[in-house]
ChimeraX commands (.cxc) that place a marker at each C-alpha (Angstrom):
marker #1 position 13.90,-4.02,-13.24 radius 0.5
marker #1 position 14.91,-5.12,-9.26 radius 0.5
marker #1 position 12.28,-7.57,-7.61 radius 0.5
marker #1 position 11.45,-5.08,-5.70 radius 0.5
marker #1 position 10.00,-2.84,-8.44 radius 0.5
marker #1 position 8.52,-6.03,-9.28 radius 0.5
marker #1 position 6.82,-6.60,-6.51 radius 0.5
marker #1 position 5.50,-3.00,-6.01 radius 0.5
marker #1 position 3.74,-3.11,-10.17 radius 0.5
marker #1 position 2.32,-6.18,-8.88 radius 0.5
marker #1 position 0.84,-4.41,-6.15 radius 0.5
marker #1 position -0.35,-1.84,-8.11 radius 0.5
marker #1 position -2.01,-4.40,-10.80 radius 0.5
marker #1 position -3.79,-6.52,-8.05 radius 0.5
marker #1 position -5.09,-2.70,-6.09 radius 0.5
marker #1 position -6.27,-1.55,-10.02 radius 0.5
marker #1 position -8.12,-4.89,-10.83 radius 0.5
marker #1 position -9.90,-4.73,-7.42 radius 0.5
marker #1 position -13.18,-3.92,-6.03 radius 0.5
marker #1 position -13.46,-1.13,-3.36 radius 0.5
marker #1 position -16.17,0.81,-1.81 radius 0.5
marker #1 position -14.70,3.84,-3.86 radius 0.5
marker #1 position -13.20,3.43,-7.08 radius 0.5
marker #1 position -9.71,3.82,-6.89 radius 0.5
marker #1 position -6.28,4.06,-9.39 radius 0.5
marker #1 position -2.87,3.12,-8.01 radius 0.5
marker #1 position 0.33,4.45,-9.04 radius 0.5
marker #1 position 3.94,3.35,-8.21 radius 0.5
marker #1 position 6.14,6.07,-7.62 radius 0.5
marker #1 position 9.60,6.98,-5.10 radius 0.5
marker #1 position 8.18,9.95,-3.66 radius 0.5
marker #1 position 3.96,9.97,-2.35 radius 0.5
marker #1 position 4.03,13.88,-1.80 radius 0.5
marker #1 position 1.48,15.77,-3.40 radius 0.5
marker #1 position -0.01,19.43,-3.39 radius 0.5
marker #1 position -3.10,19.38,-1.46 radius 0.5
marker #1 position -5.06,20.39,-4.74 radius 0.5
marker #1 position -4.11,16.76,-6.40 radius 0.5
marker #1 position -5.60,15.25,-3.63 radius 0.5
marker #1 position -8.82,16.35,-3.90 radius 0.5
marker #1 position -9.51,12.57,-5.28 radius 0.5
marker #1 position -8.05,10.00,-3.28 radius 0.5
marker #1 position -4.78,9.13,-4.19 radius 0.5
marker #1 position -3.35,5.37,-4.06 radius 0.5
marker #1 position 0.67,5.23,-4.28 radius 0.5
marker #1 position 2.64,2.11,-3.93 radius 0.5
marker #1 position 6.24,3.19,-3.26 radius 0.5
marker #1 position 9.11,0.38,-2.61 radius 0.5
marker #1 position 10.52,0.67,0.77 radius 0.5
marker #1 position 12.58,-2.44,2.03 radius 0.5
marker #1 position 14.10,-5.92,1.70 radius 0.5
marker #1 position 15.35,-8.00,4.84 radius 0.5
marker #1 position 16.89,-11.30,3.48 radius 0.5
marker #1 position 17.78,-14.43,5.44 radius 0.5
marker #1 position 19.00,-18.07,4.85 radius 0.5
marker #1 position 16.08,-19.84,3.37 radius 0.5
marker #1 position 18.15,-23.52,2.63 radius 0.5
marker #1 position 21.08,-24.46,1.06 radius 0.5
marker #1 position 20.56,-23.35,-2.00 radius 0.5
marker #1 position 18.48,-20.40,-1.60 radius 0.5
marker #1 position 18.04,-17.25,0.69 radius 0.5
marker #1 position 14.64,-15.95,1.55 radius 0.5
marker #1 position 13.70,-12.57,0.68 radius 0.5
marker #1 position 10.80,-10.68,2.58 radius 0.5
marker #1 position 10.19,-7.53,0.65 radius 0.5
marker #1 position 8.13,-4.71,2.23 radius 0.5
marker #1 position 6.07,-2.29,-0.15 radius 0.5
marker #1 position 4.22,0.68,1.08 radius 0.5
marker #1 position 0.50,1.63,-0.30 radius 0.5
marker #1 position -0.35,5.04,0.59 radius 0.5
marker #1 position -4.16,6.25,0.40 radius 0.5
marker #1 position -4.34,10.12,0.78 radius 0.5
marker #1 position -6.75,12.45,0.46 radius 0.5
marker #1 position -7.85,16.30,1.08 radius 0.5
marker #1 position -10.90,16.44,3.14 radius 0.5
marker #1 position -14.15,18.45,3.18 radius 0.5
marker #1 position -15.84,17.96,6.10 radius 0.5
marker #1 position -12.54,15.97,7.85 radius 0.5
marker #1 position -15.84,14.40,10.10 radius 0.5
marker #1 position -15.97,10.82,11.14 radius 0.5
marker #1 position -18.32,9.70,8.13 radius 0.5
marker #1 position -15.95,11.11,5.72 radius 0.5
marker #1 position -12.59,9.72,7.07 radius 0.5
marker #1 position -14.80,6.41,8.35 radius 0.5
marker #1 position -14.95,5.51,4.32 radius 0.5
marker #1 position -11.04,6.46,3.46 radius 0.5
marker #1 position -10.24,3.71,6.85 radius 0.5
marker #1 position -12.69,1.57,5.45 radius 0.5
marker #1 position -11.25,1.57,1.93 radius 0.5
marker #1 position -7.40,1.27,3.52 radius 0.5
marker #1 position -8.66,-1.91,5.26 radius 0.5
marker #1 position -10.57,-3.57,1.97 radius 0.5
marker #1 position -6.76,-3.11,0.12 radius 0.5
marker #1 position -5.29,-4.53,3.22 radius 0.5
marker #1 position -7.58,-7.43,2.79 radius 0.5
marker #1 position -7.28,-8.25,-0.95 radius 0.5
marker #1 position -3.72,-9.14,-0.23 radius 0.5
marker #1 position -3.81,-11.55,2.76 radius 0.5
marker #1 position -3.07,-15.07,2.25 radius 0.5
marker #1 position -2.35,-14.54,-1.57 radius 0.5
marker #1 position 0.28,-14.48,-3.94 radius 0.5
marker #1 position 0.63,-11.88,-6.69 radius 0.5
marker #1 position -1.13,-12.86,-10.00 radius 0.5
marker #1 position 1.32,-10.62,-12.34 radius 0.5
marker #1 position 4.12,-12.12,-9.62 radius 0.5
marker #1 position 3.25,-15.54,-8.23 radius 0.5
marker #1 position 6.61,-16.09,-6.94 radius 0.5
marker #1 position 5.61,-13.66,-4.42 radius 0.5
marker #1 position 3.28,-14.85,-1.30 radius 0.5
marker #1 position 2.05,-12.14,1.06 radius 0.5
marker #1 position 3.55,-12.45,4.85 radius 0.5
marker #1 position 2.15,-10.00,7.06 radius 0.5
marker #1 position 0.57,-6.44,6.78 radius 0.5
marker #1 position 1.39,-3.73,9.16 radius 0.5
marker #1 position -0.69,-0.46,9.63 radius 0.5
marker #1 position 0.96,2.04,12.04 radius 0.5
marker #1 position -0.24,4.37,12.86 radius 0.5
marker #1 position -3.58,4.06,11.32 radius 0.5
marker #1 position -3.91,7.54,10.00 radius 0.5
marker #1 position -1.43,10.55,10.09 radius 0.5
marker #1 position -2.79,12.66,12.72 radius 0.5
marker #1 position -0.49,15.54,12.28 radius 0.5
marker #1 position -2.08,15.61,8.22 radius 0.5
marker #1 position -5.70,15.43,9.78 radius 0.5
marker #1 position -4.93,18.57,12.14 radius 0.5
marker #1 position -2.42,20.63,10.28 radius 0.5
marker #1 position -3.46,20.01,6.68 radius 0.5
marker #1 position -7.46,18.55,6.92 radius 0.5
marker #1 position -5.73,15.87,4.55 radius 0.5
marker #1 position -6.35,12.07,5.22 radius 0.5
marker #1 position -3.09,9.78,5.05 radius 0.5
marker #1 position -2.78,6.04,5.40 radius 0.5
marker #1 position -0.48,3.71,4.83 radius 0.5
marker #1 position -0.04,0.58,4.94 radius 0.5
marker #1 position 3.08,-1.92,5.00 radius 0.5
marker #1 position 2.63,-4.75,2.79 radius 0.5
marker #1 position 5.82,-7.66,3.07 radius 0.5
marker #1 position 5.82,-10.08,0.53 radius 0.5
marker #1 position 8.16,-13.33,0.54 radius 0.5
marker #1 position 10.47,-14.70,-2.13 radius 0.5
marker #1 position 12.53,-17.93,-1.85 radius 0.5
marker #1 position 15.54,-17.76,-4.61 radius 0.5
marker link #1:1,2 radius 0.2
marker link #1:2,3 radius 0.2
marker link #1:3,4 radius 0.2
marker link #1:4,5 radius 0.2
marker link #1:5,6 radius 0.2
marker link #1:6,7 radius 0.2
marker link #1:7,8 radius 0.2
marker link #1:8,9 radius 0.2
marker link #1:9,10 radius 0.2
marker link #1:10,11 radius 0.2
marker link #1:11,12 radius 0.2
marker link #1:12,13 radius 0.2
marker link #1:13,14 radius 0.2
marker link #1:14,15 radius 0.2
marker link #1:15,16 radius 0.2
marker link #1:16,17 radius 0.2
marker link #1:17,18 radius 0.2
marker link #1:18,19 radius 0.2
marker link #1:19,20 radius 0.2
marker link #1:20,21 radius 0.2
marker link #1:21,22 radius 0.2
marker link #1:22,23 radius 0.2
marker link #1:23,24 radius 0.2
marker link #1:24,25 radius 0.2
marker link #1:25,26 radius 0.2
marker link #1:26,27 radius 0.2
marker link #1:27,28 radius 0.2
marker link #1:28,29 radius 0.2
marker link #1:29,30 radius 0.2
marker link #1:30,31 radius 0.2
marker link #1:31,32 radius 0.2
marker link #1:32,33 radius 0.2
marker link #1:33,34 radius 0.2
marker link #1:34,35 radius 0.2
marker link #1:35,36 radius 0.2
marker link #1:36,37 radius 0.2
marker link #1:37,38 radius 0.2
marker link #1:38,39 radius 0.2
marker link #1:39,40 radius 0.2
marker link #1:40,41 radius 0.2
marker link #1:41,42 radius 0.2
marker link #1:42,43 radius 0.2
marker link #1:43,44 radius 0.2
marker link #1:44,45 radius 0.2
marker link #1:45,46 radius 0.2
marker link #1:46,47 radius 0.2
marker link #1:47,48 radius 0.2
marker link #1:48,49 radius 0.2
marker link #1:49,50 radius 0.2
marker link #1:50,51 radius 0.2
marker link #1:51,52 radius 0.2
marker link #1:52,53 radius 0.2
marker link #1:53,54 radius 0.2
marker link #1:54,55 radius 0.2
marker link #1:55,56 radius 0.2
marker link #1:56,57 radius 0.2
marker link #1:57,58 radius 0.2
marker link #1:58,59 radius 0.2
marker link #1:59,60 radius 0.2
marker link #1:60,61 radius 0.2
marker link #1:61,62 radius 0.2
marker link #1:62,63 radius 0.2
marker link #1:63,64 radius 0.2
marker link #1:64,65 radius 0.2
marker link #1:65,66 radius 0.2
marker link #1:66,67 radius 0.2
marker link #1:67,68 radius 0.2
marker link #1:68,69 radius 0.2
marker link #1:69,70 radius 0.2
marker link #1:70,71 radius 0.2
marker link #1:71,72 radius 0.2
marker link #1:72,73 radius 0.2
marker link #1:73,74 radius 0.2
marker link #1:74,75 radius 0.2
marker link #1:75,76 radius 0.2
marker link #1:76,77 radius 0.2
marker link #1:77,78 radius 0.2
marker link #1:78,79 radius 0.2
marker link #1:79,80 radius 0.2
marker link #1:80,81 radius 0.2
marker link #1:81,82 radius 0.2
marker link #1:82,83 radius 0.2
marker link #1:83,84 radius 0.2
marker link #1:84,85 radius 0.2
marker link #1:85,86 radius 0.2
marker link #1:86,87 radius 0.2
marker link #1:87,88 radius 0.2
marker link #1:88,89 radius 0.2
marker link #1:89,90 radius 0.2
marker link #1:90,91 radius 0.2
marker link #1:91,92 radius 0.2
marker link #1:92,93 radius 0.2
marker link #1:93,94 radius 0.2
marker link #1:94,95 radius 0.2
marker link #1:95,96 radius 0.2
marker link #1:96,97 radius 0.2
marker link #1:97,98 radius 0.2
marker link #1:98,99 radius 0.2
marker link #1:99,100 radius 0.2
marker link #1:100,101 radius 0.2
marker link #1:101,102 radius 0.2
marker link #1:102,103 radius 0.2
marker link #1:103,104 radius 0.2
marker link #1:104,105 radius 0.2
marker link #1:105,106 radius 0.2
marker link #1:106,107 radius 0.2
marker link #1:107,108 radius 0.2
marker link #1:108,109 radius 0.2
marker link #1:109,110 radius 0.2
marker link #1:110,111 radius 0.2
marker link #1:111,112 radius 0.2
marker link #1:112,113 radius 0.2
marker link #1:113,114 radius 0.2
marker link #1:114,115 radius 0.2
marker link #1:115,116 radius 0.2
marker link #1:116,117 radius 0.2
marker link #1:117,118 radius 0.2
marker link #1:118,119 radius 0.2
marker link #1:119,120 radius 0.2
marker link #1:120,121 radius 0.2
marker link #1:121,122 radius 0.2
marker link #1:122,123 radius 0.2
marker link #1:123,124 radius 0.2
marker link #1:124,125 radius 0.2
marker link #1:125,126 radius 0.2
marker link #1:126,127 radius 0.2
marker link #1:127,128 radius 0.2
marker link #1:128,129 radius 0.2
marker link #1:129,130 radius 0.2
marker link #1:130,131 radius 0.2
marker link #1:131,132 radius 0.2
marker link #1:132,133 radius 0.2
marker link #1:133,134 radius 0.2
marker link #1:134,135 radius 0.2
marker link #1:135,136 radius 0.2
marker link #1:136,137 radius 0.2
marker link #1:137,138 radius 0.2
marker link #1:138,139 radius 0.2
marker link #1:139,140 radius 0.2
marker link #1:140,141 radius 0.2
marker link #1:141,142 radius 0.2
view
């Protein structure tokens, strides 16, 4: 399998062995798009999306590896209470991965998160469904 894949089961392992405020089951998968009745729960997909790679020595290049997580979910209310806890849950993933390396991929430290926008507001107002997601970049020297 490419490092990237990887990287992004790792991802998935570390989200599915974690503690949230709501339980939660990630998936890794090329295409996040679901029917707004299978997001009734909140749905957690890790999706490979890019590698930048740079000298890292002589012998070695560095490769920074960026993996999306995407939290979705249909809303009932769509109030602030309700999409207060999906934020809140998209910021206790982003947290379990800073400063860390991958357990299932050690060769893999975490470099920087990036979360923008924070929410899809054209999903909020068009569909009433929540969507997050967050850019995690992981680097590997080889």
């Amino acid at each position: 399998m490419a490092v990237i894949n990887d990287i992004a089961e790792a991802v998935v392992a570390e989200i599915n062995s974690g503690t949230f405020s709501q339980p939660v089951t990630a998936v890794r998968s090329y295409a996040p798009q679901y029917e707004l009745e299978q997001l009734a729960d909140c749905q957690v997909t890790v999706v490979p999306k890019g590698l930048a790679t740079l000298p890292g020595g002589r012998s070695h290049n560095q490769h920074d590896y960026a993996i999306d997580v995407a939290v979705q979910q249909k809303l009932t209310t769509a109030d602030n209470t309700e999409i207060d806890g999906l934020l809140t849950l998209v910021e206790q993933i982003a947290d379990a991965f800073r400063f860390r390396r991958l357990s299932s991929y050690p060769d893999a430290i975490w470099l920087k998160t990036g979360h923008e926008p924070v929410y899809a507001p054209e999903h909020l107002h068009e569909l009433r469904q929540f969507t997050s997601v967050l850019t995690l970049t992981f680097r590997v020297m080889r």
